[in-house]
FIMIMAR-927841 format. One record per residue (C-alpha): residue number from 1; x, y, z. Coordinates in nm, 2 decimals. Example, Ala and Ser with C-alpha at 12.3 -4.5 7.8 and 13.67 -1.06 7.14 Angstrom:
2
+-----+--------+--------+--------+
!   n !      x !      y !      z !
+-----+--------+--------+--------+
!   1 !   1.23 !  -0.45 !   0.78 !
!   2 !   1.37 !  -0.11 !   0.71 !
+-----+--------+--------+--------+
//
This chain:
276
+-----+--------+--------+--------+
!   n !      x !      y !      z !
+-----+--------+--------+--------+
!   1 ! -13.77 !  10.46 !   7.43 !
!   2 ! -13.85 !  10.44 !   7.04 !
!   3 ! -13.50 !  10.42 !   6.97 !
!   4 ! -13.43 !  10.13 !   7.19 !
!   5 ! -13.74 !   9.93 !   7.13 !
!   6 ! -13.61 !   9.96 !   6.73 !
!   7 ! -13.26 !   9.87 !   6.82 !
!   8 ! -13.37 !   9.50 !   6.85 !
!   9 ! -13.54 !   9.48 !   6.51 !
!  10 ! -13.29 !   9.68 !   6.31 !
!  11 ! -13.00 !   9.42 !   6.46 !
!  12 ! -13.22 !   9.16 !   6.34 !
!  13 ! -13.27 !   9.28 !   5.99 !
!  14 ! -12.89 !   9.33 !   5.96 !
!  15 ! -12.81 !   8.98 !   6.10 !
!  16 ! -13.12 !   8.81 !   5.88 !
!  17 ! -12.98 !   8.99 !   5.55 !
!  18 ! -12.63 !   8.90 !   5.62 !
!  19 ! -12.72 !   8.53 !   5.63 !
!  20 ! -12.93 !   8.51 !   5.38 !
!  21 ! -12.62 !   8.74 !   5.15 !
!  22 ! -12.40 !   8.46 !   5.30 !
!  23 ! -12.63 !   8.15 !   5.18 !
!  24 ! -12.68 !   8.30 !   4.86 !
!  25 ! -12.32 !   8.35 !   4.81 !
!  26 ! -12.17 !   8.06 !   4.93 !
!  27 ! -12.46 !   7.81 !   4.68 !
!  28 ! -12.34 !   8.04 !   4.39 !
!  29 ! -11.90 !   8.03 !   4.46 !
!  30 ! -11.95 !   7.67 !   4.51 !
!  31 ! -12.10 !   7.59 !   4.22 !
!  32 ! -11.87 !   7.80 !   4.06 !
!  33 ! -11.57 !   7.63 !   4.15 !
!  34 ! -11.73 !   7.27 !   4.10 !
!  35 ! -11.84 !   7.37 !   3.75 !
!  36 ! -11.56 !   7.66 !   3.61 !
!  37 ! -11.35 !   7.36 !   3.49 !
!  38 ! -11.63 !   7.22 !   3.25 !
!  39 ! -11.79 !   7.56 !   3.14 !
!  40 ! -11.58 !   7.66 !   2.77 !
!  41 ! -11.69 !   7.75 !   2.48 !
!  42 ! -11.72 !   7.40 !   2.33 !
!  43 ! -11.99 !   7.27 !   2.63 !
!  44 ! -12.16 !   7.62 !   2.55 !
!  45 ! -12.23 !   7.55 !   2.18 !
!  46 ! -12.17 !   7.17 !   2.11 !
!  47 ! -12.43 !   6.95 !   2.14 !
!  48 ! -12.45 !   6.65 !   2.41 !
!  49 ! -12.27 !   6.35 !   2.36 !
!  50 ! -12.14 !   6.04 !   2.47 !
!  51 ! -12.25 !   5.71 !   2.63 !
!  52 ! -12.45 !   5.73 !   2.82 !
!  53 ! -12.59 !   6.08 !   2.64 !
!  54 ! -12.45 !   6.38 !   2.86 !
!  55 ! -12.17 !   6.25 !   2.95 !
!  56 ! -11.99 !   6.46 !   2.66 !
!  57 ! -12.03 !   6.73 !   2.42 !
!  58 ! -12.23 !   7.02 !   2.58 !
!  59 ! -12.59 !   7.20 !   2.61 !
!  60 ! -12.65 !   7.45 !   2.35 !
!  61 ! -12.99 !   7.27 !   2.22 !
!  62 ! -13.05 !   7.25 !   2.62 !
!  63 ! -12.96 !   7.68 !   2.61 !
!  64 ! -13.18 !   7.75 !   2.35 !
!  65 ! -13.47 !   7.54 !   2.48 !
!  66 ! -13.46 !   7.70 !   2.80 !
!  67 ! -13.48 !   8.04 !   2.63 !
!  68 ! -13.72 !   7.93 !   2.42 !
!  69 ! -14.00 !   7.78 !   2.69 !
!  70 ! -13.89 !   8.11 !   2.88 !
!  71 ! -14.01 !   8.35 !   2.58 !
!  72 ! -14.29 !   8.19 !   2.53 !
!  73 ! -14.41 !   8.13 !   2.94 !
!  74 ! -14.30 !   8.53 !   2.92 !
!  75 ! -14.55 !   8.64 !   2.63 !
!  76 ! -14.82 !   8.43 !   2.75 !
!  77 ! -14.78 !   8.52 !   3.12 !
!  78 ! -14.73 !   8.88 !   3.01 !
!  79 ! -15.06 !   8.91 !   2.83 !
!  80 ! -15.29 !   8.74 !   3.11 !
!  81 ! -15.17 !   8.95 !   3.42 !
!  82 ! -15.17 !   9.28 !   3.23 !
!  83 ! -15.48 !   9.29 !   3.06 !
!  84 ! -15.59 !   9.13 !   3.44 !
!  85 ! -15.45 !   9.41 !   3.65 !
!  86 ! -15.61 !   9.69 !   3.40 !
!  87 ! -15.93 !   9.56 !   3.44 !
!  88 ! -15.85 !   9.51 !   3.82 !
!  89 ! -15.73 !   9.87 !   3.87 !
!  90 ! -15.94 !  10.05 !   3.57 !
!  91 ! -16.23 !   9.88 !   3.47 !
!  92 ! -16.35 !   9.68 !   3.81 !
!  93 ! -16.63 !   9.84 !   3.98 !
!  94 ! -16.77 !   9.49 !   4.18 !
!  95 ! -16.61 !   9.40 !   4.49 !
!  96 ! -16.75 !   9.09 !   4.44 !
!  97 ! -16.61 !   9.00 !   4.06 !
!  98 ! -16.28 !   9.19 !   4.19 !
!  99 ! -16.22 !   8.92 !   4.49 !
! 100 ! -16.30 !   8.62 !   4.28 !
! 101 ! -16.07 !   8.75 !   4.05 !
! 102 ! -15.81 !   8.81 !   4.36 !
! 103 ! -15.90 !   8.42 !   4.50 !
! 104 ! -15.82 !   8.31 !   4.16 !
! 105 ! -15.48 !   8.46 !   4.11 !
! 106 ! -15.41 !   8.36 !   4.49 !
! 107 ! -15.49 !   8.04 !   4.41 !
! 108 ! -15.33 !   7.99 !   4.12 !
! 109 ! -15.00 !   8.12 !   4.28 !
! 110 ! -15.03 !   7.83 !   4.51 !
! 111 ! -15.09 !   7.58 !   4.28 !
! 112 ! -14.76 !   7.29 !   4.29 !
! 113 ! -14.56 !   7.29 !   3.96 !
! 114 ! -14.59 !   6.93 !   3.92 !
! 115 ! -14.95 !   6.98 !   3.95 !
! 116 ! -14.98 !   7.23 !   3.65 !
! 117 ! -14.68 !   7.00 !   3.47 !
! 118 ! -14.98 !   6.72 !   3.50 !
! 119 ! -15.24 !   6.95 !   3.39 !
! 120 ! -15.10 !   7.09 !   3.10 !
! 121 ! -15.01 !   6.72 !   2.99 !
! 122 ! -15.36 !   6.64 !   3.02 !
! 123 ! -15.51 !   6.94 !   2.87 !
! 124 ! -15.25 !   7.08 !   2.61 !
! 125 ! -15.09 !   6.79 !   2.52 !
! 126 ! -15.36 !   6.54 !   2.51 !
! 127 ! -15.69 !   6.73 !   2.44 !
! 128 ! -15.60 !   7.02 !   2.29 !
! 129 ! -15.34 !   6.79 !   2.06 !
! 130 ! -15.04 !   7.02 !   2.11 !
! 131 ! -14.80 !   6.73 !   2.20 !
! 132 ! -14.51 !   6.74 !   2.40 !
! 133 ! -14.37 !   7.08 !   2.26 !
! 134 ! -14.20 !   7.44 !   2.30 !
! 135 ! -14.57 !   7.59 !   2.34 !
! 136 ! -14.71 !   7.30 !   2.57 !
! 137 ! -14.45 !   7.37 !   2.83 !
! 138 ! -14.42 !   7.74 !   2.77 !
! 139 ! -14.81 !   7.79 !   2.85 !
! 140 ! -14.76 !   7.61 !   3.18 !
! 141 ! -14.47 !   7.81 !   3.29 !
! 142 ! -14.66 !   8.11 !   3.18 !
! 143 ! -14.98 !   7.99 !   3.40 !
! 144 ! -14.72 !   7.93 !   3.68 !
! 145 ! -14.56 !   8.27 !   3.67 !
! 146 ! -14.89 !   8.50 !   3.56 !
! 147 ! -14.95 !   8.52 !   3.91 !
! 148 ! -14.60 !   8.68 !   4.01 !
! 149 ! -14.61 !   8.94 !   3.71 !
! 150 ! -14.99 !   9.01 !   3.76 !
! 151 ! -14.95 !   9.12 !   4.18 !
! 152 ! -14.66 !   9.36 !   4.07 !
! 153 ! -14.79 !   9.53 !   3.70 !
! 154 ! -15.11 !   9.61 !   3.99 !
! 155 ! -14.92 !   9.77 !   4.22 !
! 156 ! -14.71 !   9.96 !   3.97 !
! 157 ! -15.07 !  10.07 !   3.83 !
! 158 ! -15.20 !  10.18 !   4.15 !
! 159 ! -14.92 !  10.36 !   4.25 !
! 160 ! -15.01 !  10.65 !   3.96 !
! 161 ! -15.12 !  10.98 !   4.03 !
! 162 ! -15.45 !  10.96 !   3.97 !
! 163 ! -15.47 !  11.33 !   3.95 !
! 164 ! -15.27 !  11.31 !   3.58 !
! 165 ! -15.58 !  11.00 !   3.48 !
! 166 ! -15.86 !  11.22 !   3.65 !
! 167 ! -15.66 !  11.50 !   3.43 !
! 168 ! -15.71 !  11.33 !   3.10 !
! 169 ! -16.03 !  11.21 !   3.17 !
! 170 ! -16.16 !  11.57 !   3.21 !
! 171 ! -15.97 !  11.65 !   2.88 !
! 172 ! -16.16 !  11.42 !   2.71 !
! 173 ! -15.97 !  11.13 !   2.62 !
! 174 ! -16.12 !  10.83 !   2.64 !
! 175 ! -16.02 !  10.62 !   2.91 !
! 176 ! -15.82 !  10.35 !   2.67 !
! 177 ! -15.64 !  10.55 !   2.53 !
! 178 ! -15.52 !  10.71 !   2.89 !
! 179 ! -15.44 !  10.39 !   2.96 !
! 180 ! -15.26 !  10.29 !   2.66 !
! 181 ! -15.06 !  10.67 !   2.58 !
! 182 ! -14.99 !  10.76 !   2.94 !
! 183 ! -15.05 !  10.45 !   3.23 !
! 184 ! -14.86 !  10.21 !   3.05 !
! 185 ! -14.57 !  10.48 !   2.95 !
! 186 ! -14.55 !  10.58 !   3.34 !
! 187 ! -14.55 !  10.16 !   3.43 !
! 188 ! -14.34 !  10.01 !   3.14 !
! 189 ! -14.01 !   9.96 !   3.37 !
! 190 ! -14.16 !   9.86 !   3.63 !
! 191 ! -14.39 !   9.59 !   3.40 !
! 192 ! -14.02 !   9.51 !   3.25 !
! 193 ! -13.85 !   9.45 !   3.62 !
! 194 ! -14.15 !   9.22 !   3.66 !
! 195 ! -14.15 !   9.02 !   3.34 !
! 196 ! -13.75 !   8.98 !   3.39 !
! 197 ! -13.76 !   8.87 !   3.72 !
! 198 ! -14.05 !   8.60 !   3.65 !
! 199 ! -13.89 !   8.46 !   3.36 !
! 200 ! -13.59 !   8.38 !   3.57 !
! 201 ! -13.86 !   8.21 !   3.79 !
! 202 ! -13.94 !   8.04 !   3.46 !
! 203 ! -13.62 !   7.94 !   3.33 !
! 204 ! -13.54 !   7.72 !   3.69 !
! 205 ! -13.89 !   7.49 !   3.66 !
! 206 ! -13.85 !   7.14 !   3.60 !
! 207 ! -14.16 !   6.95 !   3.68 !
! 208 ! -14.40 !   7.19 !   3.44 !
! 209 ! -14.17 !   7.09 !   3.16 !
! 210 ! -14.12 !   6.76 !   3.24 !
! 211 ! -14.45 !   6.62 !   3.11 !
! 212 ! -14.52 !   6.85 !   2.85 !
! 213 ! -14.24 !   6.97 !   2.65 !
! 214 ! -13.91 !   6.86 !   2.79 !
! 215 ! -13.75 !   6.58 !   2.69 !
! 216 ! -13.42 !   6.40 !   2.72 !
! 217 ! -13.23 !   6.50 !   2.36 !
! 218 ! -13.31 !   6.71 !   2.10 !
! 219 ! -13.13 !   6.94 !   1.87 !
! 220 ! -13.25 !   7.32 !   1.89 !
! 221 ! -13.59 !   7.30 !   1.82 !
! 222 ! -13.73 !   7.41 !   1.46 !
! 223 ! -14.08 !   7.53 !   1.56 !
! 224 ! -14.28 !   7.58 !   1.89 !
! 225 ! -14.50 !   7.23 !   1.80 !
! 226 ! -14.16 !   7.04 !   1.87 !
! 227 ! -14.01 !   6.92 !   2.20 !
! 228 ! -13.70 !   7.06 !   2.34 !
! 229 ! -13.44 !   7.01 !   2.62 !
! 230 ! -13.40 !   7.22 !   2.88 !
! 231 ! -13.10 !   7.31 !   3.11 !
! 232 ! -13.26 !   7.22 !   3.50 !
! 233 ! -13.44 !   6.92 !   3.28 !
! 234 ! -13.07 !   6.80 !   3.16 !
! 235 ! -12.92 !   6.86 !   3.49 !
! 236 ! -13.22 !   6.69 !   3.66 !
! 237 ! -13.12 !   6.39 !   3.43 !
! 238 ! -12.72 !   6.41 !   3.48 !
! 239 ! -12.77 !   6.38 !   3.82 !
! 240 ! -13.05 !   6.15 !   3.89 !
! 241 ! -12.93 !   5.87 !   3.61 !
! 242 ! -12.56 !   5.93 !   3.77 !
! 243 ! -12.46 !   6.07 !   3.43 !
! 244 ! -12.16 !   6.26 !   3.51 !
! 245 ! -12.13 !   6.51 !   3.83 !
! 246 ! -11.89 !   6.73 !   3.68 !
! 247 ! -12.13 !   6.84 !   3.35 !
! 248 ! -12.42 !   6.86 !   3.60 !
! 249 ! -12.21 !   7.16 !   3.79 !
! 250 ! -12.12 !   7.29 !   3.48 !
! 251 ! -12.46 !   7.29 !   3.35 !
! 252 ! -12.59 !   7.45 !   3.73 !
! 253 ! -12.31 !   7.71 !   3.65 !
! 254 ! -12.46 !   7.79 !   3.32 !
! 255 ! -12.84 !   7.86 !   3.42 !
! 256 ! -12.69 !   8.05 !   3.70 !
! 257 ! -12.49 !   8.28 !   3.54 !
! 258 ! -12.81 !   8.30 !   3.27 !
! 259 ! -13.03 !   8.37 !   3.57 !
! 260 ! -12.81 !   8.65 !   3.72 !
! 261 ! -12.81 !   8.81 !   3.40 !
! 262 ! -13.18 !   8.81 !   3.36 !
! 263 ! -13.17 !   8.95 !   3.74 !
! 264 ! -12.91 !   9.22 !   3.62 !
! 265 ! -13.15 !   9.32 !   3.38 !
! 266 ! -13.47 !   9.36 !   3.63 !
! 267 ! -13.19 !   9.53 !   3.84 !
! 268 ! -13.12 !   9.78 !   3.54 !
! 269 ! -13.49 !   9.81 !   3.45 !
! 270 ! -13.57 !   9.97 !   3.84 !
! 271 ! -13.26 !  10.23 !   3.81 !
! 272 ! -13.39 !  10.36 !   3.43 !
! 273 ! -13.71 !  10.43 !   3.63 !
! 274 ! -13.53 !  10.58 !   3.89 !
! 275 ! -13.34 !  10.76 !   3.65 !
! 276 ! -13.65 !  10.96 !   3.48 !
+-----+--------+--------+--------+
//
């Protein structure tokens, strides 16, 4: 009777994982064969051109920016949600701090990206007098993908064997330094899958960078106080000023191949853990 009452779900999961393999598949040939034509080595490292701007040339300065917001959203995300989740998992003894904490991350998570695009343009880039720059829009992405990287460096905490901390502690080492010479040595792929994954979640945002440190051309930025392009900025603007079709699938094919290879490597970062 188990058996048969399973059949139904396991059918299901097949069927649900073969569509969505299908949909995902199907997005990612398409563009493929829309953009292959436009994707060589000149539209990799030449910079846009033409009239009206795009319309030529190609998207290094758009590359770089993207890579650039995505480092720093990374560092900044990377540096709230760890230093959250040790507290959470080590340092936490109030149910009460430890839920607000939760509500917060929960909320922030649900938070629209235009919303935090406006935010940071009112806070960073007004108030605090960062301008419409690299670390402007990095910081939002980073506020917009702390939550992501924060749920899964907790997990990967919790999931120690608490008898090798409860170990150390009765050795006598303090509990920092437990933390910082054996936790984070036991979590660091897993804290790497995260970071990789999130920063292609990153990488794809246009409204954060929109209004606070995207803009329409640049050359590859000198510092992170000055404003940059940025690959789903440019295609948003080849496509909604009717700039040219054909760069925009090129330029679709280019962030997706960048994001599969950013997948590849949280992919790789799970089977080194495996591996130990």
């Amino acid at each position: 009777m188990k058996k048969n009452s399973s059949l139904p779900i396991v059918i299901w999961s097949i069927v649900s994982t073969g569509i969505m393999f299908f949909c995902i598949s199907f997005i990612i040939v398409y563009i493929f064969i829309k953009g292959a034509h436009v994707v060589d080595m000149t539209f990799i490292i030449d910079r846009p051109r033409g009239f009206p701007l795009g319309s030529d040339g190609g998207i290094f300065p758009a590359i770089m920016g993207s890579l650039m917001f995505t480092g720093i959203a990374c560092i900044v995300a990377s540096l709230l949600a760890i230093s959250t989740a040790i507290y959470i998992v080590f340092y936490c003894k109030n149910s009460l701090i430890e839920n607000i904490v939760r509500s917060i991350i929960e909320s922030t998570a649900g938070i629209p990206s235009i919303v935090l695009g406006l935010f940071g343009y009112t806070f960073l880039v007004l108030h605090m007098g960062l301008g419409i720059s690299l670390l402007s829009g990095g910081i939002v992405l980073g506020i917009m993908i702390f939550p992501f990287i924060e749920v899964r460096v907790e997990k990967s905490l919790e999931e120690i064997d608490r008898q090798i901390i409860y170990s150390s502690y009765a050795l006598g080492v303090s509990r920092s330094y437990t933390i910082i010479k054996l936790v984070m040595r036991e979590s660091v792929y897993d804290i790497a899958s995260a970071i990789a994954l999130s920063s292609g979640f990153a990488m794809g945002a246009t409204a954060p960078i929109m209004l606070t440190g995207g803009v329409v051309y640049s050359g590859v930025p000198k510092s992170i106080f000055s404003p940059s392009m940025a690959l789903p900025y440019h295609l948003y603007i080849l496509i909604g000023e009717s700039i040219s079709l054909e760069y925009a699938y090129g330029t679709a094919l280019v962030l997706v191949g960048i994001l599969i290879v950013i997948n590849f490597m949280a992919l790789l970062a799970g089977f080194f853990k495996r591996g130990e």
